[in-house]
N, C-alpha and C positions, 0 to 999 in steps of 0.2 A: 510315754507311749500312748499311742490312743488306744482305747479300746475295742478289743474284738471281742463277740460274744460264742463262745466255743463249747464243746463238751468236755473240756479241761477240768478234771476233779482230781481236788489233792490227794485224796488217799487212796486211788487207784495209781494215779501218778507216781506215791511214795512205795508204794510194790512194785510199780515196775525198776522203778531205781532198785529197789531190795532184791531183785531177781536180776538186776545185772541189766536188764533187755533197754532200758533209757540212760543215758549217761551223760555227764556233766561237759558236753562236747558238743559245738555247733559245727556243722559244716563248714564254717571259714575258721574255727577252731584247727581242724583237720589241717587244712589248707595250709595254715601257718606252723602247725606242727611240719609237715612237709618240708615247708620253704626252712626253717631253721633246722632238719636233720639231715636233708639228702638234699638241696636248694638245686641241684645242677643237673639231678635226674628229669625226664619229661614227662611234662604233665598232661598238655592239653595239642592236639595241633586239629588244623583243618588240612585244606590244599596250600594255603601258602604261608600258615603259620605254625609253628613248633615251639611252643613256649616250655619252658619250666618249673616247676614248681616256687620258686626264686622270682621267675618274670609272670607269674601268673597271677599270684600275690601282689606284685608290684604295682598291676595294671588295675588291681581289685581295690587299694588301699586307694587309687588316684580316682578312681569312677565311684568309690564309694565317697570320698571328698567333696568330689563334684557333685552331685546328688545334693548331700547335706547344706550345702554354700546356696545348693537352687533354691534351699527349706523346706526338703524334704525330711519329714519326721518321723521316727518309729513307728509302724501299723499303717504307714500310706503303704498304697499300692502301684507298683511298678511293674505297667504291663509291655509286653515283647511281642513284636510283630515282622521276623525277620527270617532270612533262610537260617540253613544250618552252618554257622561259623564260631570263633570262639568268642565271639564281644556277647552272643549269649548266657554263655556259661560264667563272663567275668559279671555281669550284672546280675545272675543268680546268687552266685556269693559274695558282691555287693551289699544283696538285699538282706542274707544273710549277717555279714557283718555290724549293720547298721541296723536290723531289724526291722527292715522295709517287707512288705508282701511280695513276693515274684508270680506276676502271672503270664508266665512265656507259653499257654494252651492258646495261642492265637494262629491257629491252620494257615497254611497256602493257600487252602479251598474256599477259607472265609471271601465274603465281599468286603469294602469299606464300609458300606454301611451297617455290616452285619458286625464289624469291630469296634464298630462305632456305637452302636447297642452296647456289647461288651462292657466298652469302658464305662460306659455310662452307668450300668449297673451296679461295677465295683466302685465306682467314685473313684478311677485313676487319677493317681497324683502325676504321673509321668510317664510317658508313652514313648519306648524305643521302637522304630521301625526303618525297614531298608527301603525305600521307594522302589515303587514297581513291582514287588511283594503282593502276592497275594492273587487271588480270581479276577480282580477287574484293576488291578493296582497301576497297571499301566493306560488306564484313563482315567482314572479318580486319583488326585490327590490327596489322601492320606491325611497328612498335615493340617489342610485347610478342613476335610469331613470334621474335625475332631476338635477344631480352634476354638467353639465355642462350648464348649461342654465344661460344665461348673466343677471348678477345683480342679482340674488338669494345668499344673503349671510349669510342667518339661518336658517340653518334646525334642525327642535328638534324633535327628535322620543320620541313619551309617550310610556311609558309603558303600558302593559295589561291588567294591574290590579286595581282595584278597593281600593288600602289601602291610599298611602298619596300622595297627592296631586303631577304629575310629570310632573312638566313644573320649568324650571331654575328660579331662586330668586336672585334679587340684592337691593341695597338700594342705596339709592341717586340720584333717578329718578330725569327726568325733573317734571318741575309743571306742573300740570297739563293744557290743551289746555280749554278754556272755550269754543268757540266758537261751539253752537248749531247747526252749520249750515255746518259748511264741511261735507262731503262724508263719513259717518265712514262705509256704508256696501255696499259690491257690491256680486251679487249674479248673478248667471245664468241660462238664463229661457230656450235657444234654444238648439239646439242637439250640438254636439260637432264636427261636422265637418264642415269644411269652417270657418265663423267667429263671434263666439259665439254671444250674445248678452249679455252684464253685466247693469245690473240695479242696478245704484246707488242712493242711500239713503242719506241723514244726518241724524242727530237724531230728527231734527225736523219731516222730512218727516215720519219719522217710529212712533213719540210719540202722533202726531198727532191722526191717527187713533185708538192707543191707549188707548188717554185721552178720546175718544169719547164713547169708546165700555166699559173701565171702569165705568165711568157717566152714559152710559144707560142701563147698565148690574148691576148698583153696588156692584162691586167688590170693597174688602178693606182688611186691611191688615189680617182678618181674612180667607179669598181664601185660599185654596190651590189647585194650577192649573197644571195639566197634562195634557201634550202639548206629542199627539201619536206620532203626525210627528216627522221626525229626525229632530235633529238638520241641515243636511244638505238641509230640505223643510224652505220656508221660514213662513210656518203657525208658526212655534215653533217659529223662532222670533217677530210674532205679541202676542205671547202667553209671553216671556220673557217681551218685551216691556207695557204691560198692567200688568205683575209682578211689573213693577219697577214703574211704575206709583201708583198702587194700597199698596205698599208695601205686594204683596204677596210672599205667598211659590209659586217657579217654582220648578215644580217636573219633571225632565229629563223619558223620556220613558226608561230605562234601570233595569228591571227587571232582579232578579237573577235568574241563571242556572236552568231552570227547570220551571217557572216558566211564566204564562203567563200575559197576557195586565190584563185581570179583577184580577186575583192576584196581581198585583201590584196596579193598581186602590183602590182594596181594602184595601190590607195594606198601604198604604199610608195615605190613608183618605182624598182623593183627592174630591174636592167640584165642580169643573170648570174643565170640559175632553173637550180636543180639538184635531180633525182629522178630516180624511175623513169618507165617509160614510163605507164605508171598514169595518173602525174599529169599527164603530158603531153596523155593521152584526153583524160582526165578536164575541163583546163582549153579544149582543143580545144575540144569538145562546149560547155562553155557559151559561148565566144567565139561559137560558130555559133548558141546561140540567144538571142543576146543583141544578134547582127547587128554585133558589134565588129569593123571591120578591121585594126583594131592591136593588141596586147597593149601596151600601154602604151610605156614605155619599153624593154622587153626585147627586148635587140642577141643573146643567147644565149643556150637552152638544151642542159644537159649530161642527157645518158641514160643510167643504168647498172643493173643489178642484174635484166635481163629483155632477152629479143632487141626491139630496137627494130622496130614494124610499119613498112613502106617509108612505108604514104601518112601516118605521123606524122610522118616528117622531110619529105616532099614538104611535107604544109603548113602547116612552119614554114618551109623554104626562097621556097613561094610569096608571103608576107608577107614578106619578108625578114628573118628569124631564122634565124640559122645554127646547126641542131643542131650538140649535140657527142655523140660517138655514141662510149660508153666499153665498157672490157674491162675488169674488175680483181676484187680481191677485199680483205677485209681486212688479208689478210696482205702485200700489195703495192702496196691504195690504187689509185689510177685510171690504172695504170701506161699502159695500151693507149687511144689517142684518136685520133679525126679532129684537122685542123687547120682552122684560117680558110680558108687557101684549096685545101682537095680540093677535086677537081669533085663532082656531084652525086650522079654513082654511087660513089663510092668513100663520104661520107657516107651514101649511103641503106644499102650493102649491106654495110658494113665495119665493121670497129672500130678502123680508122687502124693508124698504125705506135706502137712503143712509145715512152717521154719519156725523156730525158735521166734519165740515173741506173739504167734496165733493160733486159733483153734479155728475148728469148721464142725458144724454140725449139719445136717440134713435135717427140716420140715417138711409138714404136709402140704400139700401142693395147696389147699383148699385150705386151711389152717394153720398159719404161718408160727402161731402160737405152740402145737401139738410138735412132738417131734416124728417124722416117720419112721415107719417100723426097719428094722435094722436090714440092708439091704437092696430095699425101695427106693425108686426115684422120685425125689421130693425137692423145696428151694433150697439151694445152700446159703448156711448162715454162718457168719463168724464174728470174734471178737478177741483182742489182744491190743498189745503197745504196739503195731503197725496200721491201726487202723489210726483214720481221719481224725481231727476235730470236729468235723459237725462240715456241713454247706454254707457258705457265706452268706447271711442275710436273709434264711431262708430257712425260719425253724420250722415251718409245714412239712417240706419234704425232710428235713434231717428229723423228728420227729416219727415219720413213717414210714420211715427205712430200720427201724429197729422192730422186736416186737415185744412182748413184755415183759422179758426175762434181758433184754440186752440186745440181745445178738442181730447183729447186724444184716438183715435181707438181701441179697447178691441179686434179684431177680431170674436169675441162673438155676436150673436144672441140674441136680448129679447124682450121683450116688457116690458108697464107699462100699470096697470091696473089704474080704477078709484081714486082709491085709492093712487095713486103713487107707488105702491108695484111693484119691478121688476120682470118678468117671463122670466126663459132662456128658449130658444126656440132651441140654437143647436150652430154648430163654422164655423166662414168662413173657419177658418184653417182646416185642413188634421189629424192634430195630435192626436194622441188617448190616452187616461186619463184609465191607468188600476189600477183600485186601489187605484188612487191617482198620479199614476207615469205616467211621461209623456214619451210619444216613438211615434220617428221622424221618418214614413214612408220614406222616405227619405234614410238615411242611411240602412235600411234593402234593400230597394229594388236597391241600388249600391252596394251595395253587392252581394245580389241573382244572380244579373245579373254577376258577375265577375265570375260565373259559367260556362263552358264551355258548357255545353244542356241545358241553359236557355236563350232566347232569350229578354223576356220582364217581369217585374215584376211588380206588383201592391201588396202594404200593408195596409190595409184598417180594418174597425172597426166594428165589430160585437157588437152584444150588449148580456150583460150577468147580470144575475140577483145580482151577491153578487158584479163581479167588475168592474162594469158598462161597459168596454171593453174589447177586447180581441183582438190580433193582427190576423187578417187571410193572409196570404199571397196567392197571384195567380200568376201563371207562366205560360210563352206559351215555347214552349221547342224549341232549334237551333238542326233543325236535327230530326231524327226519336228517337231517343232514348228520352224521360221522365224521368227527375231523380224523384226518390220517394220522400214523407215526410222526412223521415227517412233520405234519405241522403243530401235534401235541409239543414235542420237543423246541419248537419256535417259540410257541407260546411259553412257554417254562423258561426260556433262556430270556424271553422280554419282561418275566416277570420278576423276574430276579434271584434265580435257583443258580446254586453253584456249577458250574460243568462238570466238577467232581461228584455230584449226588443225581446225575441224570440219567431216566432207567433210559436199561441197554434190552427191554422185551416191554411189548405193548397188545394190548387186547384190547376190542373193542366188542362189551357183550350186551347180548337184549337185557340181561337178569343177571344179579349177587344173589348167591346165597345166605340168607340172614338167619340173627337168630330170632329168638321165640319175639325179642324186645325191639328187635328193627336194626340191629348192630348187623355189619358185614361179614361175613367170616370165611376172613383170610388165608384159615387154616386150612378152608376147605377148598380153596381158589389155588393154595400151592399144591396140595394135593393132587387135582385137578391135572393141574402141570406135571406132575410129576409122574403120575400113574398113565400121561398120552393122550386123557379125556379132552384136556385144551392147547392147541399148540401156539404158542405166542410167537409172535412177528420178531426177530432182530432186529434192533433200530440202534443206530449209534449218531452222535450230537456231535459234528464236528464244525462248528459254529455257522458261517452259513451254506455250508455243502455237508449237512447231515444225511446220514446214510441209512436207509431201509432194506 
């Protein structure tokens, strides 16, 4: 196996085994226990497939084959560039079986060449992708971006379509890799310029949190779980992970043509729906004009990746669905949850206590080291057998995400109530959560500025009732001329900014407020916005009939 260099140490390792919370079980362990106990129950489907545990297995044993026959070796990395179907999930525990890296965090939003960076960075051994995938996927070539990039030696394009299974088949694989504890997922949480951050996983670290949320959620092989996020969010693979634990159905978000979220919810007969609060609007809303009293079969929805609005869990509580109302991240998984039985306000206003296998503690906001005083809103930190191995290749930041005692820095604001119950309170970071999806102020405003009548850019966070942000951009202009909304957003889409990360508010000011040291501050720009002092223009990017 090749090496990877992780925060893997044995004798924290050997207590978690001693506490039960890591076990002698990989994910395609699971997987195979399945296929030889209940083989004919379902495991996986999308819109046109339904496989079973027995046929899910099957397809895993022949794609894992094939892989190996390409010369692919233990500790390569096999990254995923596709919609949501199930040739993702079988080359997850592929990678899994064989001891390959799965890095399926490659977004719809990305460009090509921003996948192209990607691979570059982990040294991909082998590149799954669906053509036409992606931001610019239906003019760029994929295949050819990526042909000359050192040590990428399989690339397999899936097909479009939804009928039989298209991913290569061979037989006479290696045996399978036992070992629970290698790296099988690396994913990526930061923007994609400079130098990513990849969070890596074994199957421990990911099953972990799993076993916890199945045991106090009880879930079992009668679940059937639909998981909104893409597959390319890592929420869908906490949602997979508590399948293979529970022996549930994973039901893939991939709705037929025409066809939306609560339609497919429906037809499915999905018991366990997992997203952001987005989706939970979102499915709201049409229950309400559709005059449905039920959402079908669904005993739970879980929430994570955006503060939950109160009257979304009030009216899933009023129908009797019982939010699960989550804290986590990728590096941790959905460590922080409500339980079945809180009362109402500890679901509507919390984010529960942490699961089996983590802790959290609260720091000083100003001293990450200090802990704050009991009560107070400080960074939340944590540490346990669900957290990470470390960032791939990148011991700077895995280094200073800890502080000197261990614990892990969330960059997150919260507190704990009497109760132990976590409250988010807001983010040290910059970054803004629309929808669920994240977007690097950062990159927009190195862009903006690459504009020749913009002198200073500021991308900052408005707040919005259905997707909890919105991107507003502010600009001081070089020269007398002002470019408009209208042609800022031109410029951004010639530059190479995703449509998904394009602000939807614009400002054009004489003056930033700075601080003492020449920094912008942001803080006081949302404010600004927020209290009526500045009223930002509505712009939206609808490629070349954008609207002001």
């Amino acid at each position: 196996m090749k090496p990877i260099l992780t925060l893997h140490e044995p004798a924290t390792a050997a207590a978690y085994y001693a506490a039960g919370l890591w076990r002698p079980e990989s994910c395609y362990r699971l997987l195979s226990d399945h296929a030889e106990q209940r083989g004919q129950a379902f495991a996986v489907r999308d819109q046109g497939r339904r496989l079973t545990w027995s046929e899910l297995k099957h397809h895993v044993d022949g794609f894992a084959a094939a892989l190996a026959q390409g010369g692919l070796r233990p500790g390569d990395r096999l990254s995923i560039w596709a919609s949501n179907r199930v040739e993702v999930v079988i080359a997850f525990l592929a990678a899994s079986r064989n001891g390959y890296v799965c890095n399926p965090s490659l977004h719809v939003n990305y460009t090509t060449a921003e996948v192209r960076h990607l691979l570059d960075e982990i040294q991909a051994a082998a590149f799954l992708y669906e053509p036409g995938h992606g931001a610019d996927g239906g003019q760029i070539d994929a295949a050819r971006s990526v042909a000359d990039l050192d040590g990428l030696g399989q690339v397999v394009a899936l097909a479009p379509g939804r009928e039989a299974i298209a991913l290569p088949q061979a037989t006479g694989g290696p045996a399978p890799l036992a070992s629970p504890d290698k790296v099988c997922y690396l994913a990526f949480t930061s923007g994609t310029t400079g130098k990513p951050k990849g969070v890596m996983h074994s199957d421990n670290t990911l099953l972990t949190n799993a076993r916890a949320l199945v045991a106090d959620w009880h879930h079992d092989a009668d679940t059937k779980l639909l998981s909104l996020s893409p597959l390319s969010h890592h929420i869908a693979w906490v949602g997979l992970a508590q399948a293979l634990v529970a022996g549930a159905e994973f039901i893939i978000n991939d709705p037929p043509a025409g066809a939306n979220a609560l339609d497919w919810l429906l037809e499915t007969g999905a018991t366990y729906v997992m997203g952001v609060p987005t989706h939970a609007m979102d499915i709201l809303d049409d229950q309400r004009r559709r005059g449905l009293d039920r959402l079908g079969a669904v005993r739970q929805f879980y929430m994570a990746g955006a503060p939950i609005p109160p009257a979304t869990a009030e009216a899933f509580l009023n129908q009797g669905v019982l939010p699960q109302n989550i804290y986590g991240m990728t590096e941790n998984s959905s460590h922080q949850y409500t339980l079945p039985d809180d009362d109402k306000d500890t679901i509507v206003t919390s984010c529960g206590r942490a699961g089996a296998g983590y802790e959290i503690k609260i720091f000083d906001r100003e001293d990450a080291d200090r802990p704050a005083a009991p009560g107070t809103v400080g960074q939340i930190g944590g540490r346990g057998a669900a957290l990470m191995l470390g960032y791939f290749d990148n011991q700077p930041a895995t280094e200073s995400s800890f502080n000197r005692d261990g614990w892990f820095l969330s960059g997150d604001l919260g507190w704990l109530d009497d109760k132990g119950c976590l409250h988010i309170a807001g983010r040290l970071k910059d970054m803004i959560i629309r929808g669920g999806h994240n977007i690097y102020p950062t990159r927009i405003e190195d862009l903006a500025v690459s504009h020749l009548a913009i002198a200073k850019a500021a991308a900052f966070s408005v707040a919005d009732d259905r997707l909890g942000e919105k991107v507003c951009l502010a600009v001081l202009a070089e020269g007398d001329a002002t470019p408009t909304g209208a042609e800022v957003l031109a410029h951004l889409d010639a530059a190479g900014l995703s449509k998904y990360d394009m602000p939807e508010y614009f400002l054009a000011l004489s003056a930033f407020p700075l601080t003492a040291s020449g920094k912008i501050l942001k803080r006081a720009l949302a404010q600004s916005v927020a209290d009526g002092e500045l009223s930002p223009e509505p712009i939206r990017w609808r490629g070349d009939k954008q609207e002001t």
